[in-house]
Structure formats: structure tokens, C-alpha cells
C-alpha atoms as an extended CHARMM CRD file, in Angstrom:
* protein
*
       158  EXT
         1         1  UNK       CA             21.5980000000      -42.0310000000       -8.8040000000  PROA      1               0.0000000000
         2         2  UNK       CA             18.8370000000      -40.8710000000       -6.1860000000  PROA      2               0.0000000000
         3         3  UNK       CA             20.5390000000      -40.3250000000       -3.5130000000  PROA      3               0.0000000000
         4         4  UNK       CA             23.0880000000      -37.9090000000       -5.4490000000  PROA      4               0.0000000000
         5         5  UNK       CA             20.3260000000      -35.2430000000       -6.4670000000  PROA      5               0.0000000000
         6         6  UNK       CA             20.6220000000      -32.3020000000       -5.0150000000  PROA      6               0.0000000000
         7         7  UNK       CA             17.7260000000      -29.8250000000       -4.7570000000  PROA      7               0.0000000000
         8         8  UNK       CA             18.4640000000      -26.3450000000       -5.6960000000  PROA      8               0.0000000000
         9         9  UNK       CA             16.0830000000      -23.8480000000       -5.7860000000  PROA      9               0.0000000000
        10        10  UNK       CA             15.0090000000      -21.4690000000       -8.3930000000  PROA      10              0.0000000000
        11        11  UNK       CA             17.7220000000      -24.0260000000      -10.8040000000  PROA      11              0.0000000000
        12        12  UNK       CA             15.7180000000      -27.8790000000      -10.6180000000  PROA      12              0.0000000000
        13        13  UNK       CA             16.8170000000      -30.9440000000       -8.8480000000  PROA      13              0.0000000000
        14        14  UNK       CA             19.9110000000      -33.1420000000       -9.6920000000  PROA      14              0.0000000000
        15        15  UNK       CA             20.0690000000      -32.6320000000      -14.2080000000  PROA      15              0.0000000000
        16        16  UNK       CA             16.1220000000      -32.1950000000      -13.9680000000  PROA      16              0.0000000000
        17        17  UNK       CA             16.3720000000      -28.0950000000      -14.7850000000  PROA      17              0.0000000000
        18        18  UNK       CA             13.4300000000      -26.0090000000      -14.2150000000  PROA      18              0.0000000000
        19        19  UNK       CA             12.5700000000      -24.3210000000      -17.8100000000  PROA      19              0.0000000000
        20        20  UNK       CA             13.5880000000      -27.4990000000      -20.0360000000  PROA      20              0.0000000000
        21        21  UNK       CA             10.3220000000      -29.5330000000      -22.1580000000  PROA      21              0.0000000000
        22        22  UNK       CA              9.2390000000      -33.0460000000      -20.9560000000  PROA      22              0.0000000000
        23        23  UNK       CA             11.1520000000      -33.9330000000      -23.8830000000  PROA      23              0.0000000000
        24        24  UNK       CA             14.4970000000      -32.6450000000      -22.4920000000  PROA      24              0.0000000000
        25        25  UNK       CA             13.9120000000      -34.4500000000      -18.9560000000  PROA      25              0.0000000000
        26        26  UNK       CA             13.1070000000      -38.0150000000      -20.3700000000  PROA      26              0.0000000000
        27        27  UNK       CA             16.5800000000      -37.9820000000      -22.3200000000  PROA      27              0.0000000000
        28        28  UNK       CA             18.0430000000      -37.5200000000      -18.8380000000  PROA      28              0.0000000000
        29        29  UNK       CA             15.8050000000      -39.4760000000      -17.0240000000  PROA      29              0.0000000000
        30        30  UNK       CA             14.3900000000      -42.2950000000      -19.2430000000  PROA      30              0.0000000000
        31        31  UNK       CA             10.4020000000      -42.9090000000      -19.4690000000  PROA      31              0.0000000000
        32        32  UNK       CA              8.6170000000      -41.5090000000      -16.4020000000  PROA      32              0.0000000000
        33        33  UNK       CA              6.5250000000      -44.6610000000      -14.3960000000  PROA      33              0.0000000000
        34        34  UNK       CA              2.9280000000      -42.0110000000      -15.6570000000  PROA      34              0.0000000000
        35        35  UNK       CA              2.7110000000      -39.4850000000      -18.0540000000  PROA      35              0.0000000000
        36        36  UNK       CA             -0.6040000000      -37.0560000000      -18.3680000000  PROA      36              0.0000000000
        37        37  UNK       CA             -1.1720000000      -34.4740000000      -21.1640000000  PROA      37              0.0000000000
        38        38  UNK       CA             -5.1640000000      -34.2490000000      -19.3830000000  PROA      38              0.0000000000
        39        39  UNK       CA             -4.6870000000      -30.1560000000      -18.5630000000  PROA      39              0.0000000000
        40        40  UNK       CA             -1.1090000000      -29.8560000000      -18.5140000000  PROA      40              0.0000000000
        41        41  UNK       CA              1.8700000000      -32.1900000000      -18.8690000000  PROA      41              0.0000000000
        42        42  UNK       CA              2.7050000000      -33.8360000000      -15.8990000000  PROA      42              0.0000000000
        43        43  UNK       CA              5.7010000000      -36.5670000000      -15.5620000000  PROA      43              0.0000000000
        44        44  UNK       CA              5.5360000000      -39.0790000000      -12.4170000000  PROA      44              0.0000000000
        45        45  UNK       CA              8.8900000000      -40.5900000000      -11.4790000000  PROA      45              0.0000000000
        46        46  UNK       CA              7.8050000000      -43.0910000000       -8.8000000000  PROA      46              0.0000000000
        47        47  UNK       CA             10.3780000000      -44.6210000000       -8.2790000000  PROA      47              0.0000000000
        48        48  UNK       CA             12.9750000000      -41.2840000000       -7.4850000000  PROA      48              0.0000000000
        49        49  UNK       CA              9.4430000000      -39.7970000000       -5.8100000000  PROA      49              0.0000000000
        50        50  UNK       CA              9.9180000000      -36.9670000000       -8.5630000000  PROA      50              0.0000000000
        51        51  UNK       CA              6.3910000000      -35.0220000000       -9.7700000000  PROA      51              0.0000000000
        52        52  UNK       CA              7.2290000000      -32.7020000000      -12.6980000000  PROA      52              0.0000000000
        53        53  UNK       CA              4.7400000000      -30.4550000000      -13.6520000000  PROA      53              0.0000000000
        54        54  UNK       CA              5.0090000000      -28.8300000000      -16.9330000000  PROA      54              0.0000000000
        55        55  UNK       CA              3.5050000000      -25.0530000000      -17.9060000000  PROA      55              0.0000000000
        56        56  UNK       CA              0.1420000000      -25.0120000000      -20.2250000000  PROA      56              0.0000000000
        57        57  UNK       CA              1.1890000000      -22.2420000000      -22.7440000000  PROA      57              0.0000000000
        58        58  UNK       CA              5.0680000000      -23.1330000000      -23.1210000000  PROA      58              0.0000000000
        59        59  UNK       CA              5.1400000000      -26.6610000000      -21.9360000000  PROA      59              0.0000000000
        60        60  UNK       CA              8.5340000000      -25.4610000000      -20.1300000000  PROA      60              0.0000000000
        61        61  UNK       CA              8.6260000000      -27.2900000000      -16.4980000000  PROA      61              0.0000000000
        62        62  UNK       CA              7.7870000000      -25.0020000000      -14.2050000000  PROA      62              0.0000000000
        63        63  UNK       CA              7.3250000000      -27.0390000000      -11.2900000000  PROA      63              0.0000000000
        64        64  UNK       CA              9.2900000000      -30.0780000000       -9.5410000000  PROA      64              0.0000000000
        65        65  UNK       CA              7.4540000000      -31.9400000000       -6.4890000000  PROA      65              0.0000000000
        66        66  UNK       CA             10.2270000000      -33.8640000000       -4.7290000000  PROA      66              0.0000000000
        67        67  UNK       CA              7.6320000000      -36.5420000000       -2.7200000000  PROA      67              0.0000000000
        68        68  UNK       CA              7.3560000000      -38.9730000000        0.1780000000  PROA      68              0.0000000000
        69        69  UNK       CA              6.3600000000      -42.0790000000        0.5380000000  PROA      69              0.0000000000
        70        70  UNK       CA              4.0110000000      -41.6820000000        3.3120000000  PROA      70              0.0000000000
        71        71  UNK       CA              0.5890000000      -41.8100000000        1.5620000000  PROA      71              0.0000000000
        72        72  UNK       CA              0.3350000000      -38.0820000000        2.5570000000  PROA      72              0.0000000000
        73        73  UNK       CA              1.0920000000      -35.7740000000       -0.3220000000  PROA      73              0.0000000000
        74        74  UNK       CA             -1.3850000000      -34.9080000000       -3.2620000000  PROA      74              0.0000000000
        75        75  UNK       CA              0.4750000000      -37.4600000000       -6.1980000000  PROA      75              0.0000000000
        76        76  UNK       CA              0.6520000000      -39.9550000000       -4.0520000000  PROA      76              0.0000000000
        77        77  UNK       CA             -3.6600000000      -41.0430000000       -3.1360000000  PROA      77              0.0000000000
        78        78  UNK       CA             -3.8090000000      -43.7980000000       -4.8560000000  PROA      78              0.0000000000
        79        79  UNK       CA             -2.5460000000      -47.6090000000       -4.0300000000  PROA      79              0.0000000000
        80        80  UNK       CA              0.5410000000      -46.8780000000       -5.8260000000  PROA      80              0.0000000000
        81        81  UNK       CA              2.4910000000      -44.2750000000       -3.7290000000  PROA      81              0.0000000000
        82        82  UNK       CA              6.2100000000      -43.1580000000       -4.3920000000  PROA      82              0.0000000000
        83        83  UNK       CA              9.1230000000      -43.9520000000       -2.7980000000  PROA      83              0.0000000000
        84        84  UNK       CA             10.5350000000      -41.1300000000       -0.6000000000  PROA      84              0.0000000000
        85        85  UNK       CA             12.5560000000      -38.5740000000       -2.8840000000  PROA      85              0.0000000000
        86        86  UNK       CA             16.2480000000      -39.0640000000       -1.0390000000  PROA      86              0.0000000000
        87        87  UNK       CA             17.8350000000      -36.0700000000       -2.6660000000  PROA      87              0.0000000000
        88        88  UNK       CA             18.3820000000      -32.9750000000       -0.4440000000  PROA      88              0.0000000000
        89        89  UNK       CA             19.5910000000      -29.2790000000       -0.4100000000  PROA      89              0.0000000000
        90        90  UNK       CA             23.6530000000      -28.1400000000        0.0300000000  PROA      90              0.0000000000
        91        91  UNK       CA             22.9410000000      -27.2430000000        3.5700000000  PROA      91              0.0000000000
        92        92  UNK       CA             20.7150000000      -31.2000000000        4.3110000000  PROA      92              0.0000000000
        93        93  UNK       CA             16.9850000000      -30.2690000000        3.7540000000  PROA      93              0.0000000000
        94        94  UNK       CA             15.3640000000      -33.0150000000        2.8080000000  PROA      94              0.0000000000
        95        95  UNK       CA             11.6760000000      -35.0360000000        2.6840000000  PROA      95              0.0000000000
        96        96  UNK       CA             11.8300000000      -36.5350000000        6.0720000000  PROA      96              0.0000000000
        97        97  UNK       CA             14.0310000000      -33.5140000000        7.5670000000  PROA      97              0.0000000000
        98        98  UNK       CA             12.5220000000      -32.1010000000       11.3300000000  PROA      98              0.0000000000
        99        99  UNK       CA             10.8720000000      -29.3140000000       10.6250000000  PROA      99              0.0000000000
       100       100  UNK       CA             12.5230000000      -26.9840000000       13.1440000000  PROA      100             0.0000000000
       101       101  UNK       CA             16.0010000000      -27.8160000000       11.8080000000  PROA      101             0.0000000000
       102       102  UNK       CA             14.4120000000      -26.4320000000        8.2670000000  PROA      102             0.0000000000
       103       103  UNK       CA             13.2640000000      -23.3380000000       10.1660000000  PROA      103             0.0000000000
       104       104  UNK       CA             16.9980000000      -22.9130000000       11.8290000000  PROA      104             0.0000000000
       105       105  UNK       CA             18.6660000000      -22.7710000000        8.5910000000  PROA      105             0.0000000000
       106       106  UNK       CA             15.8150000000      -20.9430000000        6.4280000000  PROA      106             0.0000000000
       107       107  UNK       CA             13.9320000000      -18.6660000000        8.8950000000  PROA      107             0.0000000000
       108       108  UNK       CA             10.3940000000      -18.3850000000        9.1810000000  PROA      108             0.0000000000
       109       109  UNK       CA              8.4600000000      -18.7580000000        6.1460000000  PROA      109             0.0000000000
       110       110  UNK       CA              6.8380000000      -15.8290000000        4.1040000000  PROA      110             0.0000000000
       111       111  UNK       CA              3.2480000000      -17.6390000000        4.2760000000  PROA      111             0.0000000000
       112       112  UNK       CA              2.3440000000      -20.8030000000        5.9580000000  PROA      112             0.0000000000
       113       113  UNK       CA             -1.6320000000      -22.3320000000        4.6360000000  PROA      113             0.0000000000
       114       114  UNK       CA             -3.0230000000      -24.7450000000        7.3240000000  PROA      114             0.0000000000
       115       115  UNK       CA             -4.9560000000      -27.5320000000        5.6020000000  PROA      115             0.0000000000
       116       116  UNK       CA             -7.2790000000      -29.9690000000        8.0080000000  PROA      116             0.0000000000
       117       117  UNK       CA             -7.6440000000      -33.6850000000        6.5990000000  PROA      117             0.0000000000
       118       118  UNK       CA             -5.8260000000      -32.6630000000        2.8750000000  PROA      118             0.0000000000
       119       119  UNK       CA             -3.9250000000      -35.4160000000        2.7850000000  PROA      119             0.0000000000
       120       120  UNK       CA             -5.5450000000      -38.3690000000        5.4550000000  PROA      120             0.0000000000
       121       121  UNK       CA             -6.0390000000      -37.3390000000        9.5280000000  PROA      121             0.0000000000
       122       122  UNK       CA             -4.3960000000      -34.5960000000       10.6580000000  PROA      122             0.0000000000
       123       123  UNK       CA             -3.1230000000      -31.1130000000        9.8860000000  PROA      123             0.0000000000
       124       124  UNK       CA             -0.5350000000      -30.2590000000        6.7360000000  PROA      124             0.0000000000
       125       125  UNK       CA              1.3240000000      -26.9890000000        7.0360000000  PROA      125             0.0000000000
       126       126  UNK       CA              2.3460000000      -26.0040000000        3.8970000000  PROA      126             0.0000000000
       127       127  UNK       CA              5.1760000000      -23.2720000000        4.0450000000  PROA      127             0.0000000000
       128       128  UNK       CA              6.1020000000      -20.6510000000        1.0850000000  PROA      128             0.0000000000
       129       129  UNK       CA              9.6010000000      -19.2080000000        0.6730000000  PROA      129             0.0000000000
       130       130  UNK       CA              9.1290000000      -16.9240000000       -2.0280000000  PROA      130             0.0000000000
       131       131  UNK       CA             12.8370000000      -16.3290000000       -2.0450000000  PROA      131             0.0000000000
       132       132  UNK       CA             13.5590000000      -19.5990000000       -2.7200000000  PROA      132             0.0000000000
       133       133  UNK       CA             10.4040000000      -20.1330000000       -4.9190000000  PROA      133             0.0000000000
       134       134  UNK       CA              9.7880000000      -23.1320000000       -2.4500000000  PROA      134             0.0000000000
       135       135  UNK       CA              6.7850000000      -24.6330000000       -0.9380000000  PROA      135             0.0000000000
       136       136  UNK       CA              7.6650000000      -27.1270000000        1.8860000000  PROA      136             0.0000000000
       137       137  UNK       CA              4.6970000000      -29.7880000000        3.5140000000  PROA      137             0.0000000000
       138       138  UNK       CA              5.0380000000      -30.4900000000        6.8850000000  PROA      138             0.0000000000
       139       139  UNK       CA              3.2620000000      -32.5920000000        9.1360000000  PROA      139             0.0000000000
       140       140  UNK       CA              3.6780000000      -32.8800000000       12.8810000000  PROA      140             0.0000000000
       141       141  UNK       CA              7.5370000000      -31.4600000000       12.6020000000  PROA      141             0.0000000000
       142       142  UNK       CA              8.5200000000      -33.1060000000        9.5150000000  PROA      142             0.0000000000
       143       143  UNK       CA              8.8400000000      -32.1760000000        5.9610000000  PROA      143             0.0000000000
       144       144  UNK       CA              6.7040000000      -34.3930000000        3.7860000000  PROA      144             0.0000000000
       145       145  UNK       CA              7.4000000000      -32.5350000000        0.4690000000  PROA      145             0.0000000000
       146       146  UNK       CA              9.1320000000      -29.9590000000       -1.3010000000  PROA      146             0.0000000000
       147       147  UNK       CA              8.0990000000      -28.0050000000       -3.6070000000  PROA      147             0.0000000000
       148       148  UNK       CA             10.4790000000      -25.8520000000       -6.2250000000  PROA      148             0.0000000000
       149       149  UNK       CA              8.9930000000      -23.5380000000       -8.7460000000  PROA      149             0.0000000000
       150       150  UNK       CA             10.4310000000      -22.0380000000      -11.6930000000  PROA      150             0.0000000000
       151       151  UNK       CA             10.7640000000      -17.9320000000      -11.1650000000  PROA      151             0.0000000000
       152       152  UNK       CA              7.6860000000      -16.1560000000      -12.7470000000  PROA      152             0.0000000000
       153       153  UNK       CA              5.9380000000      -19.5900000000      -12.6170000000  PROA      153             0.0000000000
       154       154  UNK       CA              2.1030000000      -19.5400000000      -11.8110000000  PROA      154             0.0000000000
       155       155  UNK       CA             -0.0210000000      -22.5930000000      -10.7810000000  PROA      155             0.0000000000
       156       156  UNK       CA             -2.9410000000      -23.1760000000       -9.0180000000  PROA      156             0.0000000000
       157       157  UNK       CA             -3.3880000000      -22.1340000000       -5.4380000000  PROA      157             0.0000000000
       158       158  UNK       CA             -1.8140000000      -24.7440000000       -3.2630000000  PROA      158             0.0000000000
């Protein structure tokens, strides 16, 4: 079922839509591996490397963290990291993609934050297409997460 998501920006990721409750996703996707209400609801589907972040006031998801594996993205510090998200977009963008090939069939990005030591030794690029509402992580040429966020939808400064 992994494998066949496809990432679509500004719309969700495989039936995961951007906009629905966490309600709406678990009927889709079954019982996510965590589930936090602490500040905000926020689903964790390890297993599909899927971090769902839901909005504060209207509890509609507004943001959908497709993950890898590597140890180096924010959800996954702990001893318990995800597997590599294996969806990708129509034109082959995925976690794991080189970099440059992303640039070739995206452009340049609209804002690109340089982050020493964020997540482990070395630097994380972390790109912004804010036509896309997209936020890529890359780390010595490779995407190591992708970002999507819901039109409109504000979160705290990556």
C-alpha cells in the first residue's frame, strides 16, 4: 500500500487529504503506531514514515511529513525511527531522491534555511517551495524529507 502513495502537493499524500480531522485519516489508515494531543494533534505512522500534524484551532491536518529512516529528521530522535516513506511525486521525487535531480524538475527554491548539527553531524538544507506549499530536507545531495502543507496553513518556523 506504501509504495502506491503518491505525494501531491497542496492535495495530501496517497487518501491522507490535507484539511480532513485525525478522525477522518485513521478510518483510512487504521490506528497510527503514536498519537499526541500535548499542543496539537499529531499522528505518527512509523511504519509508512508518515508524520501528520493536525491545526490547534480547527484540528483540520494541515501538515503531512513524509520521513526517512535515517535517524536524521526531527520525528525520528529517538531509538524508534521510521521506515523511509516510499511514496513519491507524478514526476519521481521522493525521500532518498538526489537533490539536483529535485532542483532539475522544480527549479531553485524560494528560500533555503541552513541548519548546523539539527539533526546529528553535519549540515541540513531545508528548501521552501511556496508554490507547492513544500518544504524539502536535504543533506549532502539527498532529500531526507518532505514536507507538504495545507494552503493558508501556519506552523512554527522550521
Amino acid at each position: 500500500r506504501m509504495e502506491q502513495m503518491e505525494i501531491e502537493p497542496i492535495v495530501g499524500v496517497g487518501p491522507i487529504r490535507l484539511g480532513i480531522n485525525p478522525d477522518e485519516v485513521i478510518a483510512v489508515m487504521g490506528q497510527p503506531t503514536l498519537r499526541s494531543d500535548e499542543f496539537q494533534t499529531t499522528l505518527h505512522y512509523r511504519k509508512l514514515g508518515l508524520y501528520l500534524v493536525f491545526g490547534m484551532q480547527d484540528n483540520e491536518l494541515g501538515s503531512i511529513v513524509c520521513l526517512s529512516n535515517t535517524g536524521e529528521t526531527m520525528s525520528s530522535r529517538d531509538n524508534n525511527p521510521p521506515l523511509t516513506f516510499a511514496g513519491a511525486t507524478k514526476d519521481g521525487i521522493r525521500v532518498g531522491s538526489d537533490f539536483a535531480d529535485l532542483k532539475a524538475k522544480w527549479g531553485e527554491s524560494d528560500l533555503t534555511i541552513t541548519h548546523a548539527n539539527l539533526y546529528g553531524p553535519g549540515k541540513v538544507s531545508k528548501h521552501a517551495y511556496y508554490g507547492f506549499k513544500v518544504w524539502v530536507a536535504e543533506k549532502e545531495g539527498r532529500v531526507i524529507e518532505i514536507s507538504l502543507d495545507r494552503p493558508g496553513w501556519s506552523k512554527p518556523a522550521h
